[in-house]
Jmol script that loads the backbone (N, CA, C; Angstrom):
load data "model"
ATOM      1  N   UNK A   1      85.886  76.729  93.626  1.00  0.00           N
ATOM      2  CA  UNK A   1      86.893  76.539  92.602  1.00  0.00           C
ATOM      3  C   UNK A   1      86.734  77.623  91.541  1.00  0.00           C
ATOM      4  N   UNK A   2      88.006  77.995  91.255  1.00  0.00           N
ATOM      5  CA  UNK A   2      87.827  79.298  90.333  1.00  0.00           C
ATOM      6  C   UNK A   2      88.682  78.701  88.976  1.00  0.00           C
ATOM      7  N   UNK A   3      87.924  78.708  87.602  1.00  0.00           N
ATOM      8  CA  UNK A   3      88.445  78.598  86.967  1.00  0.00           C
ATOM      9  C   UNK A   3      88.429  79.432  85.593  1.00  0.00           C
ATOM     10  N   UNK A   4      89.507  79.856  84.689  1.00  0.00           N
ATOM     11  CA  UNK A   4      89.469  80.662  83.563  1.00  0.00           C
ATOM     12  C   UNK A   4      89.190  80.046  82.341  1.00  0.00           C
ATOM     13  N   UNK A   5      88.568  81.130  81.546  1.00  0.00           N
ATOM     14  CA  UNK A   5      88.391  80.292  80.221  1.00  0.00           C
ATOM     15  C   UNK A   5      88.189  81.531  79.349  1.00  0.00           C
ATOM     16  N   UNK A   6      88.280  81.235  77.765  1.00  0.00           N
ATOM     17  CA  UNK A   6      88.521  82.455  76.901  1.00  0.00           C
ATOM     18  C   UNK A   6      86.787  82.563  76.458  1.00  0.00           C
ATOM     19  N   UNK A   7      85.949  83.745  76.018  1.00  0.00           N
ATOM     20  CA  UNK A   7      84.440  83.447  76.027  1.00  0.00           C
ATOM     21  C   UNK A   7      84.348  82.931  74.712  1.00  0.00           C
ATOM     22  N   UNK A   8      85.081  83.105  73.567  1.00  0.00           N
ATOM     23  CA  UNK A   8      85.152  82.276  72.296  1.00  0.00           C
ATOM     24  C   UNK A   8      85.001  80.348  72.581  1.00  0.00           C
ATOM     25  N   UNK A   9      85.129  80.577  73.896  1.00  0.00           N
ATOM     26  CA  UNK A   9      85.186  78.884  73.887  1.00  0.00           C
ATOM     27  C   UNK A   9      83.539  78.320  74.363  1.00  0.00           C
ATOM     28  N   UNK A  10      83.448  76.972  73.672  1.00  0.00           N
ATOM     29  CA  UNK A  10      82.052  76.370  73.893  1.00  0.00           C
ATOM     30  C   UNK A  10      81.397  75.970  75.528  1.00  0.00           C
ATOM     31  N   UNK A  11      80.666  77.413  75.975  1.00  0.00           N
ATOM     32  CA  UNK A  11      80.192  76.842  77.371  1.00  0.00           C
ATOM     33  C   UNK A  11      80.038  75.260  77.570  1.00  0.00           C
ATOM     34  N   UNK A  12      80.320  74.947  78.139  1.00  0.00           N
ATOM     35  CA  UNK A  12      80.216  73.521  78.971  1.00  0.00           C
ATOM     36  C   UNK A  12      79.459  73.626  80.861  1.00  0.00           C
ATOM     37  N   UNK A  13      78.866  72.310  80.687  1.00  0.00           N
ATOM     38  CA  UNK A  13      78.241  72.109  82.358  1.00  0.00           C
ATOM     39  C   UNK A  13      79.325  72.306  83.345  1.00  0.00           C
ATOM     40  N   UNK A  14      80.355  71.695  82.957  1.00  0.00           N
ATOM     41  CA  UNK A  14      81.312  72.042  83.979  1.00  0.00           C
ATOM     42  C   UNK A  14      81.804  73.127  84.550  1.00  0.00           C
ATOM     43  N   UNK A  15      81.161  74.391  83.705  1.00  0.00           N
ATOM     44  CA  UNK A  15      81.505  75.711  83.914  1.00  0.00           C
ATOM     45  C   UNK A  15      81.314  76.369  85.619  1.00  0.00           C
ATOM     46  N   UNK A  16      80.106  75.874  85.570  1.00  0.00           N
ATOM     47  CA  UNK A  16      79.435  76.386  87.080  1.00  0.00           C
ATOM     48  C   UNK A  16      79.071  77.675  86.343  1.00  0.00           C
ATOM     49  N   UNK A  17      79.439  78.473  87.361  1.00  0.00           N
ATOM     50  CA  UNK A  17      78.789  80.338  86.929  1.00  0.00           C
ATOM     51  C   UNK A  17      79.380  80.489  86.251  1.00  0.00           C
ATOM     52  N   UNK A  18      79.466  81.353  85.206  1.00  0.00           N
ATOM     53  CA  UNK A  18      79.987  82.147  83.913  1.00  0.00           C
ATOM     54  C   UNK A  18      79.854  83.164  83.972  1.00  0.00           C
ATOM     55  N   UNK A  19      81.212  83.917  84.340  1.00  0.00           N
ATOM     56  CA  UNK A  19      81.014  85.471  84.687  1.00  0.00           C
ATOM     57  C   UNK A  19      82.325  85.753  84.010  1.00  0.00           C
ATOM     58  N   UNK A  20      81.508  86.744  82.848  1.00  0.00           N
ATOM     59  CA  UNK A  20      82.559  87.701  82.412  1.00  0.00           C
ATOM     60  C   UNK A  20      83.224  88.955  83.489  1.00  0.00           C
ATOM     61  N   UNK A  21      84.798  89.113  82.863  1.00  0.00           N
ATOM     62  CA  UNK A  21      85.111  89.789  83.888  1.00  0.00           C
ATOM     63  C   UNK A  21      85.827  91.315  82.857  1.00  0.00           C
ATOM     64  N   UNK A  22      85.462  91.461  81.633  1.00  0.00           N
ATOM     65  CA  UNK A  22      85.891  92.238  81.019  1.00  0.00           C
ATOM     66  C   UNK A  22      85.335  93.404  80.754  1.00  0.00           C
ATOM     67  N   UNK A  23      85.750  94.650  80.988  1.00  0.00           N
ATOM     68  CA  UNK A  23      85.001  95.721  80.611  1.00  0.00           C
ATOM     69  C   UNK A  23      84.390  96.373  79.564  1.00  0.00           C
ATOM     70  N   UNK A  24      85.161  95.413  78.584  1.00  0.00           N
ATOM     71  CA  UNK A  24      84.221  95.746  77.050  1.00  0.00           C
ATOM     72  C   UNK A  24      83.580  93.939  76.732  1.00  0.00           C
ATOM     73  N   UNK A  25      82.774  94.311  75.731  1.00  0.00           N
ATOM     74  CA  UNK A  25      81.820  92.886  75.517  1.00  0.00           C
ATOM     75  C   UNK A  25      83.015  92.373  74.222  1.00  0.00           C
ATOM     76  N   UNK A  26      82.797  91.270  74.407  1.00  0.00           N
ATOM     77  CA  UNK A  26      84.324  90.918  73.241  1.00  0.00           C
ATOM     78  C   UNK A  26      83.249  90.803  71.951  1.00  0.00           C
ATOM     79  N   UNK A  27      84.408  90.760  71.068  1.00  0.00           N
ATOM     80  CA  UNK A  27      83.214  91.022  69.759  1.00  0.00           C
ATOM     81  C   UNK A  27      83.058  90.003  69.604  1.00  0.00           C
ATOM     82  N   UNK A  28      81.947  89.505  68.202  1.00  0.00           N
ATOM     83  CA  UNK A  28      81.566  88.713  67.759  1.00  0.00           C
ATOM     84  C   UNK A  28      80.575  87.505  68.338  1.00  0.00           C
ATOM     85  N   UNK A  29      80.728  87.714  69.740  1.00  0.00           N
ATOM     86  CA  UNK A  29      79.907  87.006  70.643  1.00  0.00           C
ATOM     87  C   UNK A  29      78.780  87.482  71.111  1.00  0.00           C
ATOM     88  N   UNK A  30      77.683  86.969  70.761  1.00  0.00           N
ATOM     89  CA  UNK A  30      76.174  87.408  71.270  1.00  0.00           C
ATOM     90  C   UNK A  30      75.788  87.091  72.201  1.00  0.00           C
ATOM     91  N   UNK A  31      74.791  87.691  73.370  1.00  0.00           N
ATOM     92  CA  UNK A  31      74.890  87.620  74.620  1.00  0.00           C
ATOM     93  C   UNK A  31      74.016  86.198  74.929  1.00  0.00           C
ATOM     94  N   UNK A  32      73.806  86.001  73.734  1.00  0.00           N
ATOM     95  CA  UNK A  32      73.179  84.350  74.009  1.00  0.00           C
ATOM     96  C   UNK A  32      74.049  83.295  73.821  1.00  0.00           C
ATOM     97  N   UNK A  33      75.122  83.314  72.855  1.00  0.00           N
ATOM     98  CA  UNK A  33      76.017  82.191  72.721  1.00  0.00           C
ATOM     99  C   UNK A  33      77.151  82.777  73.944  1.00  0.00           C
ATOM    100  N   UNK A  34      77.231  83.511  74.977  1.00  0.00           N
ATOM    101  CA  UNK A  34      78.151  83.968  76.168  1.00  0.00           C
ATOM    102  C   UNK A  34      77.210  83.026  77.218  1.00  0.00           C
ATOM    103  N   UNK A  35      76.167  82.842  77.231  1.00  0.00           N
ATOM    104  CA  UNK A  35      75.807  81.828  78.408  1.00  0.00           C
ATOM    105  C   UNK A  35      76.001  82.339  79.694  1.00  0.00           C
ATOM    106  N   UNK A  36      75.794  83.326  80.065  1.00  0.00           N
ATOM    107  CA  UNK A  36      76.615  84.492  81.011  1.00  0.00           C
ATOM    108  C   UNK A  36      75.495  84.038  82.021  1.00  0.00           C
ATOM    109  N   UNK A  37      76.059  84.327  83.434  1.00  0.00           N
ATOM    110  CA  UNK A  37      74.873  84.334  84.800  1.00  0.00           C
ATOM    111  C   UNK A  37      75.278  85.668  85.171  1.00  0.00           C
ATOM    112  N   UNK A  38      76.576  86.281  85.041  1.00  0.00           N
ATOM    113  CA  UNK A  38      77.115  87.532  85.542  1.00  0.00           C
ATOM    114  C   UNK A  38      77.962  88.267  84.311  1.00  0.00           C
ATOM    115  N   UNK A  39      77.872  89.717  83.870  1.00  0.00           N
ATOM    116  CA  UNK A  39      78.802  90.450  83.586  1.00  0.00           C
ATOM    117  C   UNK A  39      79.637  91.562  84.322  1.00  0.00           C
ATOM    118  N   UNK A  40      80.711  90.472  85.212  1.00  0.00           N
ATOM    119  CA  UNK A  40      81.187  92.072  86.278  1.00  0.00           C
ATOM    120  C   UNK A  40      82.119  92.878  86.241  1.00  0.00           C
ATOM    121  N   UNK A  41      81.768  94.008  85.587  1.00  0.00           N
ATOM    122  CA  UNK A  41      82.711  95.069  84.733  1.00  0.00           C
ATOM    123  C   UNK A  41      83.590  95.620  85.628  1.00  0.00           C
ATOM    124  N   UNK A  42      82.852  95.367  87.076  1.00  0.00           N
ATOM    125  CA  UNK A  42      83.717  96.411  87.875  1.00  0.00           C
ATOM    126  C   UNK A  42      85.061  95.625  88.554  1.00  0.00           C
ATOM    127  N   UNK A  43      85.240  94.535  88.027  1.00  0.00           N
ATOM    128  CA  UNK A  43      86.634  93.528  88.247  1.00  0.00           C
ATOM    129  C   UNK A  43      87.591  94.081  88.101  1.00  0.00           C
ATOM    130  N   UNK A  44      87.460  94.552  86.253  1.00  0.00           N
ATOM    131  CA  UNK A  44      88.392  94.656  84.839  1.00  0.00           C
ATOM    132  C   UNK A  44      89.006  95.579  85.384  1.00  0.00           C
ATOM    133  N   UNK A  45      90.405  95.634  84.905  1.00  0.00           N
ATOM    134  CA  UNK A  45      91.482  97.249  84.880  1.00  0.00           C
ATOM    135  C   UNK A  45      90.484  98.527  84.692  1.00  0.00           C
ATOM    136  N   UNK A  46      90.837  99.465  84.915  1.00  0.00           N
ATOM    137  CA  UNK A  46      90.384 100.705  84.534  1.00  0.00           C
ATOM    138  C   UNK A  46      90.921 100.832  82.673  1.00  0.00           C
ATOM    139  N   UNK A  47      90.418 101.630  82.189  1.00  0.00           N
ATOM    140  CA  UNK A  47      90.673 101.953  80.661  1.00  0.00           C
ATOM    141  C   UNK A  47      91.738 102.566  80.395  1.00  0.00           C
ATOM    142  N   UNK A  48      92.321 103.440  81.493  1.00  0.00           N
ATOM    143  CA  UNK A  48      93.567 103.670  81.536  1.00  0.00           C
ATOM    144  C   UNK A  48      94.731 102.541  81.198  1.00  0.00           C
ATOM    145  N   UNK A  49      94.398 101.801  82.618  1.00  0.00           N
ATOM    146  CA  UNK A  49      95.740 100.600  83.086  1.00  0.00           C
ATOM    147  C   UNK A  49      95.453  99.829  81.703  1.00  0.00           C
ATOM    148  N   UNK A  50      94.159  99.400  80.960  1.00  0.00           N
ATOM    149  CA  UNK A  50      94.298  98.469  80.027  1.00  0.00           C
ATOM    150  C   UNK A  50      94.517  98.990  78.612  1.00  0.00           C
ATOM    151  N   UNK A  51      94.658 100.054  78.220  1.00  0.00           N
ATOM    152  CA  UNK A  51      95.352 100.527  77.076  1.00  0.00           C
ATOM    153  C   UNK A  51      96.740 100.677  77.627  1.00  0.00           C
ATOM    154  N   UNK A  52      97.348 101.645  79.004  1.00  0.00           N
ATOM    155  CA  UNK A  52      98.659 101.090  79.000  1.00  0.00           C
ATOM    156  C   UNK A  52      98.987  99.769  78.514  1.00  0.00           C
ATOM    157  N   UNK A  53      98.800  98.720  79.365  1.00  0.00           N
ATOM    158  CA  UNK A  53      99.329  97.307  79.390  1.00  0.00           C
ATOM    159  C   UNK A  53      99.163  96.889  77.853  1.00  0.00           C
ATOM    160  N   UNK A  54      97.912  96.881  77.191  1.00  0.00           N
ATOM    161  CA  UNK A  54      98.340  96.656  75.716  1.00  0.00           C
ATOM    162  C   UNK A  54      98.390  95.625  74.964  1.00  0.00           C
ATOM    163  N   UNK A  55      98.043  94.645  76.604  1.00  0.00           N
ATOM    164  CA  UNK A  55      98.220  92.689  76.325  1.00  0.00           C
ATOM    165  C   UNK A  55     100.856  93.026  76.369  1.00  0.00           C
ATOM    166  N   UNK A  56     100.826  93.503  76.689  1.00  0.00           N
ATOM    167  CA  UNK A  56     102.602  93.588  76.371  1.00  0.00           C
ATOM    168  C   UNK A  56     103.331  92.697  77.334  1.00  0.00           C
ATOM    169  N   UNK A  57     103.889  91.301  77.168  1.00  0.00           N
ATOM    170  CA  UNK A  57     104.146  90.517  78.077  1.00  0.00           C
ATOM    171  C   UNK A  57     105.314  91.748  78.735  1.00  0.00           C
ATOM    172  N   UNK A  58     106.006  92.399  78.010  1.00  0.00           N
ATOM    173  CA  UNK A  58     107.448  93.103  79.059  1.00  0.00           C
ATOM    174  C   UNK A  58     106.336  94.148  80.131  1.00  0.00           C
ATOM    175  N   UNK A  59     105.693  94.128  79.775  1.00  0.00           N
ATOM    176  CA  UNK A  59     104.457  95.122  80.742  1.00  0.00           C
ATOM    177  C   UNK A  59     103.988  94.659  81.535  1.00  0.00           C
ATOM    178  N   UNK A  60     104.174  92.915  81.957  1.00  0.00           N
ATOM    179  CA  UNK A  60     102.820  92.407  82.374  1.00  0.00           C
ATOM    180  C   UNK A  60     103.307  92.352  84.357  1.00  0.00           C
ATOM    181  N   UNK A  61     104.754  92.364  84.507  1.00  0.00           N
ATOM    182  CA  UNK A  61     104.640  92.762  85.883  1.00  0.00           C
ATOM    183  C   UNK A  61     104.202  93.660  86.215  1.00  0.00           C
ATOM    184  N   UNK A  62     104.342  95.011  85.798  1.00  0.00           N
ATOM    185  CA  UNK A  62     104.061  96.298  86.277  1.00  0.00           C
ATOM    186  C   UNK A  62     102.432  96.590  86.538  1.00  0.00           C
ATOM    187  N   UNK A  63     101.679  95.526  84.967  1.00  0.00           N
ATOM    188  CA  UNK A  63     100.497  95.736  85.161  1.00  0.00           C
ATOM    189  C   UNK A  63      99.662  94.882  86.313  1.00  0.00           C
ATOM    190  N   UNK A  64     100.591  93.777  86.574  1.00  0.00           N
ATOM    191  CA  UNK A  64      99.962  92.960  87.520  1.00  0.00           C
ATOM    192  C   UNK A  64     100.112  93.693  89.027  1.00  0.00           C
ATOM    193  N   UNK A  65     100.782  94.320  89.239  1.00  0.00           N
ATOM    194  CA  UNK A  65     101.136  95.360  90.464  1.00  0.00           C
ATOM    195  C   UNK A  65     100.034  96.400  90.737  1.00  0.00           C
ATOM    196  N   UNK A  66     100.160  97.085  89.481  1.00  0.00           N
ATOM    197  CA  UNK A  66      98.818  98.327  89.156  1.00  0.00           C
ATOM    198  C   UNK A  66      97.357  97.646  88.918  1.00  0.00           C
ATOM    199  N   UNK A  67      96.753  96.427  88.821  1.00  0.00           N
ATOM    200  CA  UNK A  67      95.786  95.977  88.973  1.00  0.00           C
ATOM    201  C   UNK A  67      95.244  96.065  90.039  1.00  0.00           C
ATOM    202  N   UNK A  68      96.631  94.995  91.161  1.00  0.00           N
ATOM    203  CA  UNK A  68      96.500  94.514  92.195  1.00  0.00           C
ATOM    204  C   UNK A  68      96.331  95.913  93.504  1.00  0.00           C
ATOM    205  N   UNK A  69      96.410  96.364  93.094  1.00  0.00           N
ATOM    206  CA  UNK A  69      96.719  98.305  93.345  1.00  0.00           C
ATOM    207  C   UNK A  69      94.886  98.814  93.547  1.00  0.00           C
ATOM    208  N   UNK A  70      94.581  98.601  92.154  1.00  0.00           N
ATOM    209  CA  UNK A  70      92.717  98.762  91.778  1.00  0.00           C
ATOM    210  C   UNK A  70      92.415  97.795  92.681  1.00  0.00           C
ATOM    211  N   UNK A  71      92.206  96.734  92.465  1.00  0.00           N
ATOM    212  CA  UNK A  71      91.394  95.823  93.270  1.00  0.00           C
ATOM    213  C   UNK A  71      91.450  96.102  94.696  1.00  0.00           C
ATOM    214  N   UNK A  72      92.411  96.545  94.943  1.00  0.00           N
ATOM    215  CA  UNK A  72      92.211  96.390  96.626  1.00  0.00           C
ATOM    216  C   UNK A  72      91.861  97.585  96.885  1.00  0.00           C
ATOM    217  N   UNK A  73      92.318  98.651  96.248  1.00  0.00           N
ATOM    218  CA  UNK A  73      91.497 100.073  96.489  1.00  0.00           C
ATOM    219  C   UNK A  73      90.220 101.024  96.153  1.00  0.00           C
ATOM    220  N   UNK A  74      89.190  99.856  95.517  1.00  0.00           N
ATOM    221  CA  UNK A  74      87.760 100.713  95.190  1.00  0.00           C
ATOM    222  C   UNK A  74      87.079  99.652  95.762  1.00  0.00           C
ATOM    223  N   UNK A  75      85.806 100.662  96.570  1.00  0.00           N
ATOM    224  CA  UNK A  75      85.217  99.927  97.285  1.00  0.00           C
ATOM    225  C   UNK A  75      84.225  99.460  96.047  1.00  0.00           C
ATOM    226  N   UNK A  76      83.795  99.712  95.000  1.00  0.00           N
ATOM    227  CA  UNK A  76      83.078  99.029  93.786  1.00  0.00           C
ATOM    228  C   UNK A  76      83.832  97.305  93.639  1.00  0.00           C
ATOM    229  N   UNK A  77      85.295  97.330  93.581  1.00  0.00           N
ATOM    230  CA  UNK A  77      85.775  96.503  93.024  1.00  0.00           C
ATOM    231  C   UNK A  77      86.088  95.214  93.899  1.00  0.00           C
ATOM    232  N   UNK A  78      86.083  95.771  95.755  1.00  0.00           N
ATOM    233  CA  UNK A  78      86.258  94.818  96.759  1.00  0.00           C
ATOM    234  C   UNK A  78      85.176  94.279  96.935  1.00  0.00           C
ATOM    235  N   UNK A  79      83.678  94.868  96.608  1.00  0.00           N
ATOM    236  CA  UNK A  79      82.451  93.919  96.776  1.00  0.00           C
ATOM    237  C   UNK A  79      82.358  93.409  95.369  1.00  0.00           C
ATOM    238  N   UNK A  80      82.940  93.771  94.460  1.00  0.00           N
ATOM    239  CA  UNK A  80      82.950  92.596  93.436  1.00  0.00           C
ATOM    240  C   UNK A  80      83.344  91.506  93.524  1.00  0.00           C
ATOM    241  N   UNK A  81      85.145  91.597  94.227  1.00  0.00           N
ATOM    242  CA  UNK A  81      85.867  89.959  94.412  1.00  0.00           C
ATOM    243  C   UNK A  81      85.589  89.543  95.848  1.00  0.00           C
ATOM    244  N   UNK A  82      84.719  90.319  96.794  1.00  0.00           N
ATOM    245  CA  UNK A  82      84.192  89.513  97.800  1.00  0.00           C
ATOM    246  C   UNK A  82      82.862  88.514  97.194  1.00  0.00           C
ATOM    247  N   UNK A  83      82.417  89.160  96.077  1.00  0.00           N
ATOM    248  CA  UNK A  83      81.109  88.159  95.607  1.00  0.00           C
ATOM    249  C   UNK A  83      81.549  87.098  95.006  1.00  0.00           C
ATOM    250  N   UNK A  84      83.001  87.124  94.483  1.00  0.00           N
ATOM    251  CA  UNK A  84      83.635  86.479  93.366  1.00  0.00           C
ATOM    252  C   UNK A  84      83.807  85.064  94.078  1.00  0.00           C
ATOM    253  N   UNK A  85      84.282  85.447  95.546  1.00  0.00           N
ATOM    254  CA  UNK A  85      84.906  84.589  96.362  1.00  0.00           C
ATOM    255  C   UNK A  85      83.917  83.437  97.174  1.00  0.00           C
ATOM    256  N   UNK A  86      82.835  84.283  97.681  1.00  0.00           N
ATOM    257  CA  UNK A  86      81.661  83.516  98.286  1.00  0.00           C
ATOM    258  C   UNK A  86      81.085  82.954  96.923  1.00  0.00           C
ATOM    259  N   UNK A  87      81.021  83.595  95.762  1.00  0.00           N
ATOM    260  CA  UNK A  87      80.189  82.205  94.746  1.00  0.00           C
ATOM    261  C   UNK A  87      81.410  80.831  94.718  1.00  0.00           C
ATOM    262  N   UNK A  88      82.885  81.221  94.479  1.00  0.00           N
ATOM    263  CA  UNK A  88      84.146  80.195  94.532  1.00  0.00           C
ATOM    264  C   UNK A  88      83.784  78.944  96.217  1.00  0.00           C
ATOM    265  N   UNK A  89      83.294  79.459  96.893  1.00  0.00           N
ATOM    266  CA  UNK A  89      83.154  79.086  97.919  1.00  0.00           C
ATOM    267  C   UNK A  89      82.205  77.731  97.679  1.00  0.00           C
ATOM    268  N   UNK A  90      81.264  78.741  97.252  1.00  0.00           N
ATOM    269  CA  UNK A  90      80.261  77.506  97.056  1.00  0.00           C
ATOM    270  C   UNK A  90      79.685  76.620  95.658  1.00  0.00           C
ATOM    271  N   UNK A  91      80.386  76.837  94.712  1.00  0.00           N
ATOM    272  CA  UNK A  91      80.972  76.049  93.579  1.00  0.00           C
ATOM    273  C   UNK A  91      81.961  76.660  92.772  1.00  0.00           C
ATOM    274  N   UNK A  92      81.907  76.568  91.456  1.00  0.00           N
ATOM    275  CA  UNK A  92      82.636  76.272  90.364  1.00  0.00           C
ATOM    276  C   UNK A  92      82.334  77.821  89.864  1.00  0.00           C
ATOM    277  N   UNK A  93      83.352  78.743  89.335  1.00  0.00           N
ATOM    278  CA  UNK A  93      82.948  79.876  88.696  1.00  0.00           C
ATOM    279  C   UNK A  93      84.057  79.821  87.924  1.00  0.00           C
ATOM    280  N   UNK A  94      83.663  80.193  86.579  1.00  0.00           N
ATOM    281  CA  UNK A  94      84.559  80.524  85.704  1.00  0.00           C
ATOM    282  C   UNK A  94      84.833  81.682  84.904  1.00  0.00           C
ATOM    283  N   UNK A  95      85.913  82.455  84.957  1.00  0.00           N
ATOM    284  CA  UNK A  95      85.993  83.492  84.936  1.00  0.00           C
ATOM    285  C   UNK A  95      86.139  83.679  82.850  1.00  0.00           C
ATOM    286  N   UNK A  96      85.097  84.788  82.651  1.00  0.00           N
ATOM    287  CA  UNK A  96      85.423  84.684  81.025  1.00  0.00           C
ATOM    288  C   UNK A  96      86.272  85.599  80.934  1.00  0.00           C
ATOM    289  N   UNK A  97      86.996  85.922  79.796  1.00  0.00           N
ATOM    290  CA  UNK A  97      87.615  86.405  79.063  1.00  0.00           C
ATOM    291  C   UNK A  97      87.943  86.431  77.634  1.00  0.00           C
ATOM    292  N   UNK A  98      87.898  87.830  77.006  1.00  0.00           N
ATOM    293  CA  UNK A  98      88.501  87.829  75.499  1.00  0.00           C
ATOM    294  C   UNK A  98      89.868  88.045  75.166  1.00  0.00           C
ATOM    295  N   UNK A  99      90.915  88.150  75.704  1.00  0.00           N
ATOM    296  CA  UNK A  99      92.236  88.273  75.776  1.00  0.00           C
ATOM    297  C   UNK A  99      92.730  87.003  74.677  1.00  0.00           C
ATOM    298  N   UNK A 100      93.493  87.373  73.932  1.00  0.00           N
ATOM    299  CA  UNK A 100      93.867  85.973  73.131  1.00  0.00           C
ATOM    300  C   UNK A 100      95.350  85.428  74.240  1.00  0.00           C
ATOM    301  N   UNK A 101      96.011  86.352  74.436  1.00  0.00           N
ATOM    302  CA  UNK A 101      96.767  85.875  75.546  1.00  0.00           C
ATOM    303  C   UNK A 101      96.230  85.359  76.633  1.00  0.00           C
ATOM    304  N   UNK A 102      96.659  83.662  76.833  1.00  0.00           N
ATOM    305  CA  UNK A 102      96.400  83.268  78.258  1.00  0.00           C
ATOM    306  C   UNK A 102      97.097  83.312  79.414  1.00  0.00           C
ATOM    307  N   UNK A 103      98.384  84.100  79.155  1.00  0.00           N
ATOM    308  CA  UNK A 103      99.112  83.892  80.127  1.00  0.00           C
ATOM    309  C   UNK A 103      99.198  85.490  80.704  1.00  0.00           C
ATOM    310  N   UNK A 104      99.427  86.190  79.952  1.00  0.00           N
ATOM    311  CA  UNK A 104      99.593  87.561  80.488  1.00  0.00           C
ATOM    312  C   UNK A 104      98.247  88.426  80.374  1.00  0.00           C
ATOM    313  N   UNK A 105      97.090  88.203  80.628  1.00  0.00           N
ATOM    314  CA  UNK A 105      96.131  89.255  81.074  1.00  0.00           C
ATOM    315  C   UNK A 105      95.575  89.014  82.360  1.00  0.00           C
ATOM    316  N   UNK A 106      94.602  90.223  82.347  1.00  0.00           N
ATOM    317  CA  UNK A 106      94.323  90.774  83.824  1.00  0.00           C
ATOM    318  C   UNK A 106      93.489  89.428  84.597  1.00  0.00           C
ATOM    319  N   UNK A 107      92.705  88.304  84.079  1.00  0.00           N
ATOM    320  CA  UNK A 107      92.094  87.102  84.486  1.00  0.00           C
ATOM    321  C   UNK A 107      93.123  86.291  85.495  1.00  0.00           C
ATOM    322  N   UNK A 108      94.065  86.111  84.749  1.00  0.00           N
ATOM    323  CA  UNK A 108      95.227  85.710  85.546  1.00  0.00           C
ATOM    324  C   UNK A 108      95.491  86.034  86.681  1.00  0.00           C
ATOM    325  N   UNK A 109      95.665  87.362  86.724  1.00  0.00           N
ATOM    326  CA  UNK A 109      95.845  87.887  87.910  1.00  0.00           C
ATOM    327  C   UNK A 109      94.841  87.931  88.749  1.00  0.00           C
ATOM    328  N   UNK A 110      93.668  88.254  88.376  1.00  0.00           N
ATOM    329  CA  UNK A 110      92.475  88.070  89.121  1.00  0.00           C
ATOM    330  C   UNK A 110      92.074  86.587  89.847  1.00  0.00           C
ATOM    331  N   UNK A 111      92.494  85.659  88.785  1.00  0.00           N
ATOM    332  CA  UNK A 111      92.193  84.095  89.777  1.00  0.00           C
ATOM    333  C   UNK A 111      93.165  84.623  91.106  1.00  0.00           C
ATOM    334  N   UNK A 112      94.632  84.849  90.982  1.00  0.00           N
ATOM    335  CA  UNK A 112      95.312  84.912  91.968  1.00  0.00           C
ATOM    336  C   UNK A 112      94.900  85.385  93.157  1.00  0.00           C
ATOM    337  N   UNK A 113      94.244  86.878  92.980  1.00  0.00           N
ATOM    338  CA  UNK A 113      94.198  87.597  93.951  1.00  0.00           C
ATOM    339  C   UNK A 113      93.141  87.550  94.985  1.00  0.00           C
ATOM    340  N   UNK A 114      92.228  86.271  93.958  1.00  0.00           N
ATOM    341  CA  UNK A 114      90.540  86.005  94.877  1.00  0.00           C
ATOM    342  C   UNK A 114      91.140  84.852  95.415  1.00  0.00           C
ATOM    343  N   UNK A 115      92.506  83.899  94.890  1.00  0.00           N
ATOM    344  CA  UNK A 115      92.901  82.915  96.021  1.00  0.00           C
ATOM    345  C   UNK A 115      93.914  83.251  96.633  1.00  0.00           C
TER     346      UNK A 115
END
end "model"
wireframe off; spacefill off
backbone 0.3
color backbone group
C-alpha cells in the first residue's frame, strides 16, 4: 500500500516506511522530527522539470507527462520505483513530501506510476 503525506505532518505508526521523495530537504524540518527510513532523491523531477512546473496547476498536465518521461527513462530512477514497489508489496510506504499543493505535485504522480 502506497500512501502520501506532506513531511510537516506528525509521523504516525500507521506510516509503515517513510520515504521522502523530494530532491531538496524541505525546510524547517530536522532530520529527526522527518522520522525518515529512506531519502530517495533519485524519484524527484530533475531541477529543470521542477522549476519549470513551479507547483502551476495550468502546468500540471504537461508536467505529469515530462515526469512520467524521467521515470521511465533513467536507469537511477527505475531501480528507485522498482524498490518503491517491492517495499509497497510488502507493507505500507508513505511517500513524504513538502509541496503545499496536494493535488498537483510530482507525489501524485508518482503514487500513480508505481501503481
Amino acid at each position: 500500500m502506497i500512501r502520501l503525506k506532506r513531511i510537516y505532518e506528525e509521523a504516525s505508526a500507521d506510516d509503515g516506511k517513510r520515504v521522502l521523495v523530494d530532491r531538496v530537504w524541505p525546510r524547517g524540518v530536522s532530520k529527526e522530527e522527518a522520522r525518515l527510513d529512506e531519502w530517495m532523491r533519485a524519484v524527484a523531477p530533475s531541477p529543470d522539470l521542477r522549476k519549470w512546473f513551479g507547483h502551476d496547476p495550468e502546468r500540471f498536465d504537461e508536467f505529469k507527462e515530462a515526469y512520467e518521461k524521467e521515470l521511465s527513462e533513467s536507469a537511477e530512477r527505475q531501480e528507485a520505483v522498482e524498490q518503491l514497489r517491492d517495499w509497497s508489496e510488502e507493507g505500507t510506504v508513505t511517500l513524504l513530501y513538502a509541496a503545499k499543493d496536494e493535488t498537483h505535485n510530482h507525489v501524485v504522480v508518482l503514487k500513480a506510476f508505481l501503481e
